[in-house]
N, C-alpha and C positions, 0 to 999 in steps of 0.2 A: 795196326799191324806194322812192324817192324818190316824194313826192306833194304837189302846191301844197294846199294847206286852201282856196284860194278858188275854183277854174275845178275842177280835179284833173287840171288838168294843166302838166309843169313846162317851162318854158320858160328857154333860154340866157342869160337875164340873171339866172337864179337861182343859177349857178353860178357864175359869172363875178365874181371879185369886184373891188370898186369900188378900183381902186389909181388914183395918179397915174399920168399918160403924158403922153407928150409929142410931138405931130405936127406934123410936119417939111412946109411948103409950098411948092412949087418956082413958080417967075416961068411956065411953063408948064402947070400944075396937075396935076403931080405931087404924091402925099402918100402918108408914110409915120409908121408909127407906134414909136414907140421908149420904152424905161425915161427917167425922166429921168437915173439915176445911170452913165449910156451914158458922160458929159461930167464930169469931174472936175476941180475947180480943181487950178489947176499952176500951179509957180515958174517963177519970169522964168529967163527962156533954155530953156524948157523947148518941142517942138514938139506942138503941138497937135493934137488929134484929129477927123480925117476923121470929116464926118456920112454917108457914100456916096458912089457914084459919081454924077455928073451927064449927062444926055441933055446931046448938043452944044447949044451956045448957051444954054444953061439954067444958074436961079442959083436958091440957097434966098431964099426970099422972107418967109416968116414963121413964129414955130415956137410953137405953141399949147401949153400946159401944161391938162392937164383929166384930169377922170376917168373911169373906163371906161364906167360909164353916165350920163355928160352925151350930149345932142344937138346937134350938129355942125350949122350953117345952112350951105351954101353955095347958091352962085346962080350961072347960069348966065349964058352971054352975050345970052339971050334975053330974062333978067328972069325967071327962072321959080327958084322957091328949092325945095332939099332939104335932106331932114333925115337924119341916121343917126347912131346911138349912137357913141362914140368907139373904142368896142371892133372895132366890124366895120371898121375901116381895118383894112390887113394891117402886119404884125407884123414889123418887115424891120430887124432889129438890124446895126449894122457897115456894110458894104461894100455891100449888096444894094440892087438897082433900087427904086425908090419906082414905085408903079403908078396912073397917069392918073387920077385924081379921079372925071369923067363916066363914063368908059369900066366899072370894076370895079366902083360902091356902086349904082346906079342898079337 
C-alpha cells in the first residue's frame, strides 16, 4: 500500500506524473487536453493534421503548452477566476469533442 509520509494520505497528484501537455482552447470555451507529440513537423506538400472535430461556428483559439501539475487561471464572463491543475482537463486525443470549460472543471 502506498502511503504519503506527510498527511498518510495519498492523493492523485501523487501518481500522476508531471509530463508536458498541451490544451487546445476553442473561440467558444471549449478545451481539450492532448500529448504535444499529437502534431509532428511535416515536409511541404505534405497535409496536415486535424486537432478535432469543431462545434458549428467555432474555431481553435489558443493552445497552451504546460505541465500536468501547473494551475490553469481562467475567468469567467462575470470576472470571477478559476483555478484547476492541467491534469483534470479531459484527455481527448485525435478526433474527439473538446468539453465546455464552465460546464465540466467547476
Amino acid at each position: 500500500m502506498l502511503e504519503d509520509t506527510d498527511s498518510g494520505q495519498l492523493e492523485d497528484i501523487d501518481v500522476i506524473p508531471n509530463e508536458e501537455m498541451l490544451l487546445v482552447l476553442s473561440e467558444k470555451g471549449y478545451v481539450k487536453r492532448m500529448k504535444p507529440n499529437t502534431f509532428n513537423l511535416q515536409n511541404r506538400g505534405t497535409i496536415g493534421k486535424s486537432i478535432g472535430k469543431l462545434r458549428v461556428n467555432d474555431a481553435m483559439s489558443d493552445f497552451i503548452v504546460c505541465h500536468a501539475h501547473d494551475y490553469i487561471l481562467y475567468f469567467s464572463d462575470k470576472g470571477i477566476v478559476y483555478s484547476a491543475r492541467a491534469y483534470k482537463f479531459q484527455n481527448a486525443p485525435g478526433l474527439l469533442l473538446a468539453h465546455h470549460l464552465f460546464r465540466s472543471y467547476l
